[in-house]
C-alpha positions in Angstrom: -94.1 52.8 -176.3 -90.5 53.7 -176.8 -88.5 51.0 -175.5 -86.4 49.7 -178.6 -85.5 47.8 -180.2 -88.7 46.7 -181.9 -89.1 43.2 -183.2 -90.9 40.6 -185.5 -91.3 37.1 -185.9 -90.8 35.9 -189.7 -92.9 33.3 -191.7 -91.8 32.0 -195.2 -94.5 31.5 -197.4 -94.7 28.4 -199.5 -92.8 30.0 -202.7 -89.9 30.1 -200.4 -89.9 26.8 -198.9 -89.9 25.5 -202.7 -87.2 27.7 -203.9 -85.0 26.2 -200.8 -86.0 22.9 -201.6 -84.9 23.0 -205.2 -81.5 24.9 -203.9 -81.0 21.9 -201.9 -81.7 19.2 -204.3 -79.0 20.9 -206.7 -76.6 21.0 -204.1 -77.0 17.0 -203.4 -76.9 16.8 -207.3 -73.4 18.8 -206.9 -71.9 16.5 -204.5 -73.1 13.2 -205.8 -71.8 14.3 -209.3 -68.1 14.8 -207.3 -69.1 11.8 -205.7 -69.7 9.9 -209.4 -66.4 11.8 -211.2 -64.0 10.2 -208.2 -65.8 6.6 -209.0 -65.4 6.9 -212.7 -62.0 7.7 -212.4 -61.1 4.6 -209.6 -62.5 2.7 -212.7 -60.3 3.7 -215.0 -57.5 3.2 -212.7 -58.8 -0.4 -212.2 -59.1 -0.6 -215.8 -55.6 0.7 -216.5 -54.3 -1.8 -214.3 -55.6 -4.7 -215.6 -54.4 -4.2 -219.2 -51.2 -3.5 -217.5 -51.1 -6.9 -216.3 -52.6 -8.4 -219.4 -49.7 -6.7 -221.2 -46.8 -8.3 -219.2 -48.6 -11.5 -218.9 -48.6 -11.4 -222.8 -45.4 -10.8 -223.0 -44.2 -13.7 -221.4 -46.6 -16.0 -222.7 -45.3 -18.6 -225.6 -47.7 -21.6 -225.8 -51.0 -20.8 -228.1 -53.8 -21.6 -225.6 -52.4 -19.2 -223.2 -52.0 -16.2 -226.0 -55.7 -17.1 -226.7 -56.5 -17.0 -223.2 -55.5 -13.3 -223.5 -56.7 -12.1 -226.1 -60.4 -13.1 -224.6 -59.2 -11.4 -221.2 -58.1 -7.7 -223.2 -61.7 -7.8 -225.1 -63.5 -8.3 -221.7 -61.7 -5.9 -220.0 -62.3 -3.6 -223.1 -65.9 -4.3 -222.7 -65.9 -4.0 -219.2 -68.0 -1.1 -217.6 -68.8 -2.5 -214.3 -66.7 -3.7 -211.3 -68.1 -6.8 -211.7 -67.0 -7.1 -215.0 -63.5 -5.6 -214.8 -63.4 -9.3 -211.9 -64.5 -11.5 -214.6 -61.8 -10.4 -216.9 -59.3 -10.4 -213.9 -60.5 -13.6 -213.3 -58.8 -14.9 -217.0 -55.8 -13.0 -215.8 -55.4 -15.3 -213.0 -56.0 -18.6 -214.9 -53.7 -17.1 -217.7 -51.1 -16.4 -215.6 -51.0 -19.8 -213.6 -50.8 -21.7 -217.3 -47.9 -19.3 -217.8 -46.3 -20.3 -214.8 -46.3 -24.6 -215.4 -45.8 -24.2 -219.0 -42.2 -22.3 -218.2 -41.5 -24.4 -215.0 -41.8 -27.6 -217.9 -39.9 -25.6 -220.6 -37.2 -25.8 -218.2 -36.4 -29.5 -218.4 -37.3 -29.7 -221.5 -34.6 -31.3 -223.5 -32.8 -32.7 -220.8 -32.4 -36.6 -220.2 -35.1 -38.6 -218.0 -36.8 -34.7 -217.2 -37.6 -34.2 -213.3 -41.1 -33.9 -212.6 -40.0 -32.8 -208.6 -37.1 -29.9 -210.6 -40.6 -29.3 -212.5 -42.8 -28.3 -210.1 -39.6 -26.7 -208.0 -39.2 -24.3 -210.6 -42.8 -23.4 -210.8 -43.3 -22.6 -207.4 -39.5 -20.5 -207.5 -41.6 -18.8 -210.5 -44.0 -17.3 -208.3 -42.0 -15.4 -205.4 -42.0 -15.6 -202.3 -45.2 -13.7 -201.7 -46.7 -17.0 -202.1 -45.6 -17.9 -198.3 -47.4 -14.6 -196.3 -50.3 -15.7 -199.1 -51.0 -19.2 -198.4 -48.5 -20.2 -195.1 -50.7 -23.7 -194.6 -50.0 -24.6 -198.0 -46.6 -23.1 -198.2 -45.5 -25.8 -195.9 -47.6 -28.6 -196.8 -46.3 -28.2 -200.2 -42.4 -27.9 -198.9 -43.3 -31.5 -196.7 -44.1 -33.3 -199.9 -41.4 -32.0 -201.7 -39.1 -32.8 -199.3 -40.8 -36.5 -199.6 -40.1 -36.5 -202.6 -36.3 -35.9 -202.7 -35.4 -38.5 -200.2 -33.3 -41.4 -201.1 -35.6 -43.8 -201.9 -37.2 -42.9 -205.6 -41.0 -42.0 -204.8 -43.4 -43.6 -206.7 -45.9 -42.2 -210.3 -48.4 -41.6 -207.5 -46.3 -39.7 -204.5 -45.6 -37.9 -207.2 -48.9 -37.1 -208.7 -50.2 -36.1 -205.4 -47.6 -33.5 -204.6 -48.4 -32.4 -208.1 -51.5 -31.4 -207.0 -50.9 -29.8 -204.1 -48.0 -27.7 -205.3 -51.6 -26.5 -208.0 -54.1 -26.2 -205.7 -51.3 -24.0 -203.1 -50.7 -21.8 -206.1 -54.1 -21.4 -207.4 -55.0 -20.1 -203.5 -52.3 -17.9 -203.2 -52.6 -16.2 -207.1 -56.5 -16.0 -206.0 -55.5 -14.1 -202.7 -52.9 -12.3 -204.1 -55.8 -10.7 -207.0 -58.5 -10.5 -204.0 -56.2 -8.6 -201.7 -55.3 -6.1 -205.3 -59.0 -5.7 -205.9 -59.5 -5.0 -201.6 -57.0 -2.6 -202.2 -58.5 -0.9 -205.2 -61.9 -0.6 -203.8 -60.7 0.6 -200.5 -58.7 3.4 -202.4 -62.2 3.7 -204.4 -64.0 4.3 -201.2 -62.0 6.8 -199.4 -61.6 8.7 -202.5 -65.0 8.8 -202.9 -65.6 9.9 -199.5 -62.7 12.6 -199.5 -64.7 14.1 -202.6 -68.1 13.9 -201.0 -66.4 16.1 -198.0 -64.4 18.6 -200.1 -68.6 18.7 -202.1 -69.7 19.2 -198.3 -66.7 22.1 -197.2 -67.6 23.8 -200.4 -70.9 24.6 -199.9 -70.2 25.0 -195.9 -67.3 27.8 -197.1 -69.9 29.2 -199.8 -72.4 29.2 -196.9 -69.8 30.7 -194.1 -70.5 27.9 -191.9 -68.4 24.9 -191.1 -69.0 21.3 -191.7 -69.7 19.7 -188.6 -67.3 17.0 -187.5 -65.3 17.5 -190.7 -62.2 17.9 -189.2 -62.7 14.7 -187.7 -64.1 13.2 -190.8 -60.6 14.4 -192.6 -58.1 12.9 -189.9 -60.1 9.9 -190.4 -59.8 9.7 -194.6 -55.8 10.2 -193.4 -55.9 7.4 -191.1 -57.4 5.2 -193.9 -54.9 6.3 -196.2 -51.9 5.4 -193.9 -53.9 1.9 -193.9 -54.1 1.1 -197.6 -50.5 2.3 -197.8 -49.0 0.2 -195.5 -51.2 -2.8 -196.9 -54.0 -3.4 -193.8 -56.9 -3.0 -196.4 -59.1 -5.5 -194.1 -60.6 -2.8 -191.9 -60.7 -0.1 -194.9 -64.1 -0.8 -196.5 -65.6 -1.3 -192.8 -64.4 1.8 -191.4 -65.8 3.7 -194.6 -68.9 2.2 -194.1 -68.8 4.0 -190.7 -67.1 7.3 -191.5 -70.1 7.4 -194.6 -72.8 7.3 -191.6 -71.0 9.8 -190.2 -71.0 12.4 -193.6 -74.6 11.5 -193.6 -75.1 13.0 -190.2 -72.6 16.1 -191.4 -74.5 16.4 -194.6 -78.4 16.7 -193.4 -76.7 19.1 -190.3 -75.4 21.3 -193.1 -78.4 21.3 -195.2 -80.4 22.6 -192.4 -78.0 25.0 -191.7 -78.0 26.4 -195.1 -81.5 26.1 -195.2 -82.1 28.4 -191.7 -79.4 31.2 -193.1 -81.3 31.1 -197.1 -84.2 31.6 -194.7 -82.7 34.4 -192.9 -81.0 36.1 -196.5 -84.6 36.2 -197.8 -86.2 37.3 -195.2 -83.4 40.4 -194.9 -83.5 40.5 -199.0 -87.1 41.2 -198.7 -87.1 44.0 -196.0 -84.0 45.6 -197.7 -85.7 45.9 -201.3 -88.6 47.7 -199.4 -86.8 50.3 -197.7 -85.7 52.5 -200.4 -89.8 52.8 -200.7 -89.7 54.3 -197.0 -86.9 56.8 -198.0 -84.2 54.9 -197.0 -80.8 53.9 -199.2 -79.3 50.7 -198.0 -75.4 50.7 -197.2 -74.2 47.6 -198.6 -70.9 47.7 -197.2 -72.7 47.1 -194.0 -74.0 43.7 -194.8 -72.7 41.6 -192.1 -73.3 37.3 -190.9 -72.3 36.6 -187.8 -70.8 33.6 -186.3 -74.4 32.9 -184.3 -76.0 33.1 -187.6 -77.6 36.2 -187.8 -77.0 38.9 -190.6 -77.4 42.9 -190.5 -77.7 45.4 -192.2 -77.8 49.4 -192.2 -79.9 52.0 -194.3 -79.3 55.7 -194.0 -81.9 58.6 -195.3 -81.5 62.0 -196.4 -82.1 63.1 -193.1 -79.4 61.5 -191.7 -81.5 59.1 -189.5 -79.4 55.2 -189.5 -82.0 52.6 -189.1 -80.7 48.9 -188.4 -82.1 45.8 -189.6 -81.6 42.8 -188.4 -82.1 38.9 -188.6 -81.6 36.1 -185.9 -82.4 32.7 -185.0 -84.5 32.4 -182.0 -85.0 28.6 -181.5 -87.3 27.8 -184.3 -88.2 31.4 -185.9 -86.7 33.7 -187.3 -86.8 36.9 -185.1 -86.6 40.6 -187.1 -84.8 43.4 -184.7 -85.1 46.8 -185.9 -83.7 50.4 -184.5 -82.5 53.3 -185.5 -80.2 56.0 -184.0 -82.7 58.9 -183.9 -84.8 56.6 -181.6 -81.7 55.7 -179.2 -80.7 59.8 -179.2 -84.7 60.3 -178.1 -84.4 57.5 -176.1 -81.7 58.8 -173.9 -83.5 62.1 -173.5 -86.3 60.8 -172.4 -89.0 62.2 -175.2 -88.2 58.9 -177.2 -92.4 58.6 -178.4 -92.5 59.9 -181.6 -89.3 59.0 -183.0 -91.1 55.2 -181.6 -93.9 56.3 -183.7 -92.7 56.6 -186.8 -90.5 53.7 -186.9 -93.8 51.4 -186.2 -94.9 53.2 -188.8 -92.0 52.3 -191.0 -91.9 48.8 -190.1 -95.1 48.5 -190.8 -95.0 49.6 -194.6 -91.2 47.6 -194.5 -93.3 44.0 -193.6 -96.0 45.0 -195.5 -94.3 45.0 -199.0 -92.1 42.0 -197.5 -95.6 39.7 -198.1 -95.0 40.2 -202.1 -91.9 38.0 -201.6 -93.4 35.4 -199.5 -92.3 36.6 -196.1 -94.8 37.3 -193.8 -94.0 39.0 -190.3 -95.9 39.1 -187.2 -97.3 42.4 -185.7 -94.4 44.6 -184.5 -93.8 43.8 -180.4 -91.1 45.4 -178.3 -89.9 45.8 -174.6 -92.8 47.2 -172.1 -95.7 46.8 -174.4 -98.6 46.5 -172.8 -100.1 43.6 -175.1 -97.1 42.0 -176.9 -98.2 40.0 -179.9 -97.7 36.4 -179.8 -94.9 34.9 -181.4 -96.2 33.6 -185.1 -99.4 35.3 -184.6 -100.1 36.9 -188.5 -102.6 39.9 -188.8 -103.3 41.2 -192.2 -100.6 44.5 -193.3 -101.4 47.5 -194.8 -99.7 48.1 -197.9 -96.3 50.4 -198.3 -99.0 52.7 -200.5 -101.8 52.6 -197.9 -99.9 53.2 -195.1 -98.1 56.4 -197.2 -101.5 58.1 -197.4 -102.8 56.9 -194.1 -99.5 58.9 -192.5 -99.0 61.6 -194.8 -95.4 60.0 -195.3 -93.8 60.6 -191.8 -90.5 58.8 -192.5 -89.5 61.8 -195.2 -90.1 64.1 -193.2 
């Protein structure tokens, strides 16, 4: 009977499992607030941006319809409190700024004699930059063949002219509509992977609370700096689908961590339970000794008056929870071969130690060690004495 150490298999009762379930649901309700802050700020950042544009467009508008056009733009982006929204009133933006751009290509040959439709439509397309080019290269240089057309000896006719007219609109129209769908790529993709940077720093918080480590999340933050380098150098096309991807990933991280949180709450009640019992069984706990190691399982020591050092301690064991106790007296026996009674009484102990652990929802399986000749089964429950019962069943042997 003295082979040590002596062990238990730990059940949570149903008290437990809800306690652990509402600890988790708060901790998803952590990180999908972080998650919600990071969103409402790339909002406002979207929303900053396009008053900022509204603003310079506004300040080089002259002609009244335009102005008007504006001032509807500013009170829907005011009003605006979804992305979709915020695209409507960029939307105006784009319309406002194309008027903007004809009515100052015409303002420049106003006043002068017999004014140059071709000079006209030059100017506006000179107005726009050259990002127009890289935006729309097909209609870049369809629009530079018909100008060209246009400027050869021969005067082109009212209706050359009218249909390079419309091409030189249409070619600007694409590339200011490119130019705002490649700004609004960008600002979601900077959207996504700051959302996804803030769900990860939720996720290494908790992990760090925990003392266990996120899994794949040093992956998952090489990736967020491989997105970054994207946006910044401008390849935003592959952003948004690689988030979608590196999101799947979190997932996985996420539900990994949760059920590693869950198994070491498990294990920290289970331990909490057994260590609020043993001052009952004469023994003072020594917090400093409190220890969780890398394999997940956590220790403790307890020391009584008689200078006896029991250990208590929990580990996994595939999908239990396994409860290792010993104590130095029993190893000192141990080695000198009369190890029975020291055996004795810490079955005894153990026994009133599981029993009060049932008033906190833990239940442990009948003490098994080494040797026995009819080990207990893994998970098998029998009914436990209480700590009182088993004090005046044994004439309280551990204070002895």
């Amino acid at each position: 009977m003295s082979r040590s150490p002596k062990y238990s298999f730990a059940q949570l009762g149903q008290q437990v499992h809800e306690r652990l379930r509402r600890e988790q649901s708060a901790r998803r309700k952590r990180r999908a607030d972080a998650v919600e802050r990071e969103r409402d700020r790339a909002f406002a950042r979207a929303r900053a941006a396009a008053l900022e544009r509204q603003r310079e467009l506004a300040g080089r508008a002259t002609a009244p319809d335009v102005r008007q056009t504006l001032a509807d733009a500013l009170s829907a982006i005011d009003r605006a409190t979804t992305a979709a929204a915020l695209a409507a009133a960029d939307g105006m933006l784009d319309g406002a700024e194309r008027q903007i751009g004809r009515h100052r290509a015409e303002v420049t040959q106003r006043g002068r004699p017999d004014p140059d439709r071709v000079a006209v439509l030059a100017a506006e397309l000179a107005g726009f930059g050259p990002g127009r080019l890289a935006l729309d290269p097909v209609g870049a240089a369809v629009v530079e063949t018909g100008l060209a057309r246009l400027r050869a000896p021969v005067p082109p006719g009212p209706a050359a002219v009218d249909e390079v007219e419309a091409t030189v609109r249409q070619h600007l129209e694409r590339a200011i509509a490119r130019r705002s769908e490649h700004d609004r790529k960008r600002r979601e993709a900077v959207a996504r992977v700051g959302e996804l940077a803030a769900r990860l720093t939720a996720l290494t918080d908790d992990a760090r609370e925990a003392r266990v480590r996120v899994r794949d999340g040093e992956r998952a933050a090489d990736a967020l700096d491989v997105l970054r380098g994207q946006i910044a150098a401008g390849e935003v096309a592959d952003v948004l689908r690689l988030c979608a991807r590196l999101e799947q990933r979190l997932d996985a991280s996420e539900a990994a961590l949760d059920a590693a949180i869950d198994q070491i709450t498990q294990r920290r009640a289970i331990l909490g339970s057994l260590i609020k019992a043993l001052p009952d069984v004469g023994f003072a706990v020594d917090r400093a000794s409190l220890t969780e190691n890398a394999d997940g399982a956590i220790a403790v020591r307890a020391v009584r008056a008689g200078g006896d050092t029991m250990a208590v301690v929990v580990e996994p064991r595939e999908s239990d929870h396994r409860v290792l106790y010993n104590s130095d007296r029993l190893r000192r026996e141990q080695r000198q071969g009369r190890g029975e009674a020291a055996c004795a009484q810490l079955v005894e102990v153990i026994d009133a130690l599981q029993a009060s652990a049932v008033h906190d929802g833990v239940v442990l399986s009948t003490v098994s060690w080494e040797g026995q000749d009819r080990p207990a089964a893994p998970g098998v429950v029998v009914r436990r004495q209480s700590a009182e019962e088993v004090k005046q069943q044994k004439g309280q042997p551990w204070a002895r």
